[in-house]
SEMIKE-329727 format. One line per field, with one value per residue (C-alpha): residue in one letter; x, y, z; residue number from 1. Coordinates in nm, 4 decimals. Each point is the difference from the previous one (the first is absolute). Layout:
<votors>
res <- c(A ...) $
east <- c(X ...) $
north <- c(Y ...) $
up <- c(Z ...) $
n <- c(NUM ...) $
</votors>
This chain:
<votors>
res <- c(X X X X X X X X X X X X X X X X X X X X X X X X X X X X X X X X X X X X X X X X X X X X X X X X X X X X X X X X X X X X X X X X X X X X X X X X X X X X X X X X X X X X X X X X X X X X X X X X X X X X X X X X X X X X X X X X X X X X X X X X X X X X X X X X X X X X X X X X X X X X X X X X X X X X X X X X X X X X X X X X X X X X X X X X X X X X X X X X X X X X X X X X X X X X X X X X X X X X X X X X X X X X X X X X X X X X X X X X X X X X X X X X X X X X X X X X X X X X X X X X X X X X X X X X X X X X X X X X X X X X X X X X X X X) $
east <- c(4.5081 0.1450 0.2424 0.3310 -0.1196 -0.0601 0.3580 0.1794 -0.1888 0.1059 0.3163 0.0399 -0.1201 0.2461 0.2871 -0.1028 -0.0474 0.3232 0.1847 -0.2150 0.1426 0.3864 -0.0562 -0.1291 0.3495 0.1941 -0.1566 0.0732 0.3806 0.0251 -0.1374 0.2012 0.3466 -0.1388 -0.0261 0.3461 0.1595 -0.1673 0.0408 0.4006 0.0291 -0.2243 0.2667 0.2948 -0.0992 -0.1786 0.3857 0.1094 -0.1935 -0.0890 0.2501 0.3302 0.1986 0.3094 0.3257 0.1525 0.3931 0.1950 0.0182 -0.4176 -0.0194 0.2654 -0.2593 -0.3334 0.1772 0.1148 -0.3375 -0.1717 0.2148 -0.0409 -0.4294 0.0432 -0.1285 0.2701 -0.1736 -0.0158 0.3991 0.0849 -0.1493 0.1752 0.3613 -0.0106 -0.0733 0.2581 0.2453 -0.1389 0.0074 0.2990 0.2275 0.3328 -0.1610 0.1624 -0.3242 -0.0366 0.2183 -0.1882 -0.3241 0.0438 0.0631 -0.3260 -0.1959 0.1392 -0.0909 -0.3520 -0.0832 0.1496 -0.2677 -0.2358 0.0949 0.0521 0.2884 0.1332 -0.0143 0.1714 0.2477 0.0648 0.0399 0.2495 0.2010 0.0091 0.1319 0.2614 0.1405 -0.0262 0.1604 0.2171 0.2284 -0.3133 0.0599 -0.3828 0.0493 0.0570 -0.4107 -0.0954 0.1628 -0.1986 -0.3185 0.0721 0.0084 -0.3621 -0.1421 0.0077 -0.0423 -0.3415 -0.1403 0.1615 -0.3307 -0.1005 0.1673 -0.2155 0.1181 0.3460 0.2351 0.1130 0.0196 0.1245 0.3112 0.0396 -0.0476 0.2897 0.2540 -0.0250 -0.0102 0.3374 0.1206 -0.0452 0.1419 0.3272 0.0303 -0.0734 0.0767 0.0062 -0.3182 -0.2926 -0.2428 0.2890 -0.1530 -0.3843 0.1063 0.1581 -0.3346 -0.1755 0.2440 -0.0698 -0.4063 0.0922 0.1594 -0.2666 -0.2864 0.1994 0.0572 -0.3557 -0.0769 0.2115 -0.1308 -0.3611 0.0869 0.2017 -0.3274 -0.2252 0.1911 0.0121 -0.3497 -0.0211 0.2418 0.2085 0.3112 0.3086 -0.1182 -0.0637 0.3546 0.1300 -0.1685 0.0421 0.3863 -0.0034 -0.0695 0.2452 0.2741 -0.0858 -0.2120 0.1383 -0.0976 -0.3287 -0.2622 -0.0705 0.3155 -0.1154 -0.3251 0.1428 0.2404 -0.2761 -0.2039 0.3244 0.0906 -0.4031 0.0448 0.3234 -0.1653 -0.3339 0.1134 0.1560 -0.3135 -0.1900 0.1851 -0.0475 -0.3748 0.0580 0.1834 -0.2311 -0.3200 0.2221 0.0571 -0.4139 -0.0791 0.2164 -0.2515 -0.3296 -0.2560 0.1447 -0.0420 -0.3681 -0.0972 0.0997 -0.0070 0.0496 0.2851) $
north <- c(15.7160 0.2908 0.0431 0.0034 -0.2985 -0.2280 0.1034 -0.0802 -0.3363 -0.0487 0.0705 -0.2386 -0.2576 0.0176 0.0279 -0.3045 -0.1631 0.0626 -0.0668 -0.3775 -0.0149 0.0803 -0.2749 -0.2746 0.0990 -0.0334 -0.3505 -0.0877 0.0616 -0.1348 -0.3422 0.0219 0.0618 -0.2830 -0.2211 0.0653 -0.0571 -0.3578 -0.0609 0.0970 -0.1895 -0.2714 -0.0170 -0.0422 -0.2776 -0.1965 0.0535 -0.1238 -0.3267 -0.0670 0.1799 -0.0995 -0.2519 0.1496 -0.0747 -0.3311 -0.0836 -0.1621 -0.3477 -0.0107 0.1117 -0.3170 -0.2188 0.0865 -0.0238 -0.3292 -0.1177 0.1078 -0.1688 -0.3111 0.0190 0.0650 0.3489 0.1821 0.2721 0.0652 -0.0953 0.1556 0.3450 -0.0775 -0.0211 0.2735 0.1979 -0.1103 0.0463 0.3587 0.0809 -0.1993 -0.0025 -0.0105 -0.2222 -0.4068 -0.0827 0.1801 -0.2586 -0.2819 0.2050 0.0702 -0.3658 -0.1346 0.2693 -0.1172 -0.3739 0.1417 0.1098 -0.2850 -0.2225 0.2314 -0.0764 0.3385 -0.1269 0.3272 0.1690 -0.2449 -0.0083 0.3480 -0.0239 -0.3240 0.2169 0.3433 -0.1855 -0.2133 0.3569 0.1597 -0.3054 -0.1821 -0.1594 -0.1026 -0.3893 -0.0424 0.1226 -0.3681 -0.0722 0.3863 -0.1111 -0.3611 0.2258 0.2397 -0.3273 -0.0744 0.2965 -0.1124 -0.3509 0.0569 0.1672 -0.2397 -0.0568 -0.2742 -0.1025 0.1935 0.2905 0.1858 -0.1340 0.3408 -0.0897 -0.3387 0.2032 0.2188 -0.2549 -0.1713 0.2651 0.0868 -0.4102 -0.0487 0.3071 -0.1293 -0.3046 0.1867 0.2520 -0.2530 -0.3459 -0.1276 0.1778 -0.2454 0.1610 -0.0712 -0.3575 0.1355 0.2458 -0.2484 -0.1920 0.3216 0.0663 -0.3603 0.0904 0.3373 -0.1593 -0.2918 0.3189 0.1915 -0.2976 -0.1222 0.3622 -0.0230 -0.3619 0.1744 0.2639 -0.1966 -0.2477 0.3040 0.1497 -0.3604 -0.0703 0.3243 -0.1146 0.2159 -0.2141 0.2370 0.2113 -0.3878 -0.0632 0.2407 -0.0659 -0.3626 0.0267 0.2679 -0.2908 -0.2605 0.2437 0.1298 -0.2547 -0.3269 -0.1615 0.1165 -0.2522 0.2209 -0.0775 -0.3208 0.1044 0.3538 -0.1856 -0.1997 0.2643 0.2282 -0.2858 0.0356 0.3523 -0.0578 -0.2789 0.2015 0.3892 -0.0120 -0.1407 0.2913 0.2406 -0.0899 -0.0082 0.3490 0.1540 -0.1325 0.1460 0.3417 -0.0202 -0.0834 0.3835 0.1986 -0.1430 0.2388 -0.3092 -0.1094 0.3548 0.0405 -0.3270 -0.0256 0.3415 -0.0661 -0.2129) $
up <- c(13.0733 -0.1433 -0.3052 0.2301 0.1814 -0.3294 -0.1402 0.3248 0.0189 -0.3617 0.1341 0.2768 -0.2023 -0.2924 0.2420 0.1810 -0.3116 -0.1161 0.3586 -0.0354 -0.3823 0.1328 0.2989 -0.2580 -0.2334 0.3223 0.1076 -0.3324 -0.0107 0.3135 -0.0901 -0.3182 0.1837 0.2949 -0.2924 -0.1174 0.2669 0.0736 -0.3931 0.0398 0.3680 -0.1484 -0.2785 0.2295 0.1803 -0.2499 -0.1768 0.3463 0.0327 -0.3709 -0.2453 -0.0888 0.2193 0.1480 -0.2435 0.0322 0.0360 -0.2649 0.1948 0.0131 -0.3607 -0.0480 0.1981 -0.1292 -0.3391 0.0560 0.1918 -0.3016 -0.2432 0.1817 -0.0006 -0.3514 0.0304 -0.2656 -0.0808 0.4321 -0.0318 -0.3065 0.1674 0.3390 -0.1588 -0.2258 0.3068 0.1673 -0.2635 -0.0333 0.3536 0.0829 -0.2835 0.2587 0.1879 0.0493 -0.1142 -0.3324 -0.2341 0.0970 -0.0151 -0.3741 -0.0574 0.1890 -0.2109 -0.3045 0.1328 0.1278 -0.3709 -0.1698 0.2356 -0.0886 -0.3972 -0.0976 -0.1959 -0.1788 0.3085 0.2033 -0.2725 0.0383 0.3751 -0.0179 -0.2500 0.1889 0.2653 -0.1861 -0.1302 0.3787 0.1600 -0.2406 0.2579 0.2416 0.0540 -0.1357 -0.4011 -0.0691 0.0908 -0.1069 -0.3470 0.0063 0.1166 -0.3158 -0.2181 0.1544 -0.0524 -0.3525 -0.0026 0.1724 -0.2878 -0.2543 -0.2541 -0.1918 -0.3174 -0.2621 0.1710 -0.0211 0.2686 0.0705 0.4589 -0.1039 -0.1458 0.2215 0.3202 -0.2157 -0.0042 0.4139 0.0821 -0.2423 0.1705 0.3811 -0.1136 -0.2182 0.3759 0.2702 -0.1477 0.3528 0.1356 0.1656 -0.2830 -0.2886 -0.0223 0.0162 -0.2985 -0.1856 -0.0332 -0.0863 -0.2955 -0.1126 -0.0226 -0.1254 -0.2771 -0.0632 -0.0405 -0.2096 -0.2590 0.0100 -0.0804 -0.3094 -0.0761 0.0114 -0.2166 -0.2594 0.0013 -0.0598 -0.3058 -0.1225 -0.0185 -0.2190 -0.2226 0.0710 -0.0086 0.0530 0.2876 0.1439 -0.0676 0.1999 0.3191 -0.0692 -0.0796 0.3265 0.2287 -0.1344 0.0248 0.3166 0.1998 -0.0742 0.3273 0.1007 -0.1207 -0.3520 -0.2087 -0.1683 -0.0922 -0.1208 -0.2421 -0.1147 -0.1065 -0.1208 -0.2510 -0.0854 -0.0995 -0.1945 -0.2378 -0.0109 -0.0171 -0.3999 -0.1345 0.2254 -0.0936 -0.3591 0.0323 0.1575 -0.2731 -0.2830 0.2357 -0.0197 -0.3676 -0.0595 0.2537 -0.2884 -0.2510 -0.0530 0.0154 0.3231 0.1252 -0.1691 0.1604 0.3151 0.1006 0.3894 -0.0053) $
n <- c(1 2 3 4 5 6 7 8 9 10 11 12 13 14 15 16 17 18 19 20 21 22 23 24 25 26 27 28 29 30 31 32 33 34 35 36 37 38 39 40 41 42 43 44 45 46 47 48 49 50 51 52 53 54 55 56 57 58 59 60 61 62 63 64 65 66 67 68 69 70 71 72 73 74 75 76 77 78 79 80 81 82 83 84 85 86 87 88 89 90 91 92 93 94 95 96 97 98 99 100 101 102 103 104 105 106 107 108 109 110 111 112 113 114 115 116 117 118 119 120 121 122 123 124 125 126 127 128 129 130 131 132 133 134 135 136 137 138 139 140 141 142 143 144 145 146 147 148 149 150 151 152 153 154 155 156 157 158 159 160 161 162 163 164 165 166 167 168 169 170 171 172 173 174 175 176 177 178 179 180 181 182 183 184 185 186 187 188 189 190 191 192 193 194 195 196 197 198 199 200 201 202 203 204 205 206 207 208 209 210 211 212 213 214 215 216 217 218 219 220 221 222 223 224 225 226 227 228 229 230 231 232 233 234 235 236 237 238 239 240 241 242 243 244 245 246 247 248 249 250 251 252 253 254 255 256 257 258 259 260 261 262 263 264 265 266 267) $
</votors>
């Protein structure tokens, strides 16, 4: 084969090369853009069948609320109400959707939260023929985290104030009697708190802090169960404080002196 033969075989064979290189990029993008198209079609009907259900009215939100509320499934109801409230908030159904929410997280006893909800809706609805049991609900919210005596009585205060105020607003309500027995156990935890702590500083001697939560609860919870044994133990302190307190300011006299300091050098 001559020169001009070989070059024009060379020739054939690097064009068909490249026209098989250009056909491979071409299959290429066209499975690419095939599988696009499925992937974006695929999408749209797996959004059809599987993805989110179509938006429900304000009376099914009210009834799959409610239906959860009732199987005890608050988070489900809690999540259910708050979308109706925020999809709905004109609707008939949105007052007494904020209401069952609050109710839903009080069941769920997420007290401070439920609190918050009781009292949002207290302030948006303060005519609403229901702020008798929202206020008696508010009052719960506390009382169900009221702690054991060696701890401060901070809920059993508070529970306190919103009971004696249901009873002060709605003296006739049907939860007016149900608060009045709360104040009465409000009252018996807060003075067995101050019976505790009076018995605590007295065990340290330390007589006149003693006296004043003793003398607290005869002045201010005569008929709760404590008041004897609080006047017992305040007459106690009275006989036993002046000869403390004398001890105490002799043992403040000895500290001035330089031997008490050089021998007790921690006190």
């Amino acid at each position: 084969m001559n020169y001009t033969g070989q070059v024009d075989g060379y020739l054939a064979r690097k064009a068909l090369k490249i026209v098989m290189c250009e056909s491979r990029n071409m299959m290429k993008w066209f499975f690419i853009a095939t599988f696009l198209i499925m992937f974006v079609n695929g999408c749209a009907l797996y959004d059809q069948f599987f993805g989110e259900e179509p938006e429900k009215s304000a009376d099914e939100l009210m009834s799959e609320g409610t239906r959860m509320l009732e199987k005890g499934r608050y988070e489900d109801a809690t999540v259910a109400f708050q979308k109706l409230k925020d999809r709905y908030p004109y609707s008939k159904f949105a007052t007494d959707a904020e209401l069952k929410m609050a109710d839903a997280l009080y069941r769920d006893e997420l007290y401070d939260e439920a609190y918050q909800a009781y009292n949002d809706f207290e302030r948006l609805h303060p005519k609403n023929p229901n702020v008798p049991y929202v206020i008696f609900q508010k009052g719960m919210c506390h009382f169900s985290q009221v702690s054991t005596i060696d701890r401060a009585q901070t809920h059993a205060f508070l529970a306190k104030d919103e009971f004696e105020r249901l009873v002060k607003k709605f003296p006739s309500s049907e939860y007016a009697n149900n608060a009045r027995r709360k104040i009465r156990e409000c009252y018996i935890n807060l003075s067995e708190y101050e019976l505790y702590v009076g018995h605590y500083y007295f065990k340290r001697k330390k007589y006149r802090a003693a006296m004043e939560r003793y003398r607290y609860i005869v002045e201010n919870y005569p008929d709760f169960g404590q008041y004897h044994e609080a006047l017992e133990y305040l007459g106690k302190c009275k006989e036993r404080l002046p000869a403390e307190e004398a001890r105490q300011k002799v043992l403040k006299e000895k500290k001035k002196s330089w031997w008490y300091r050089l021998t007790h050098p921690f006190d």
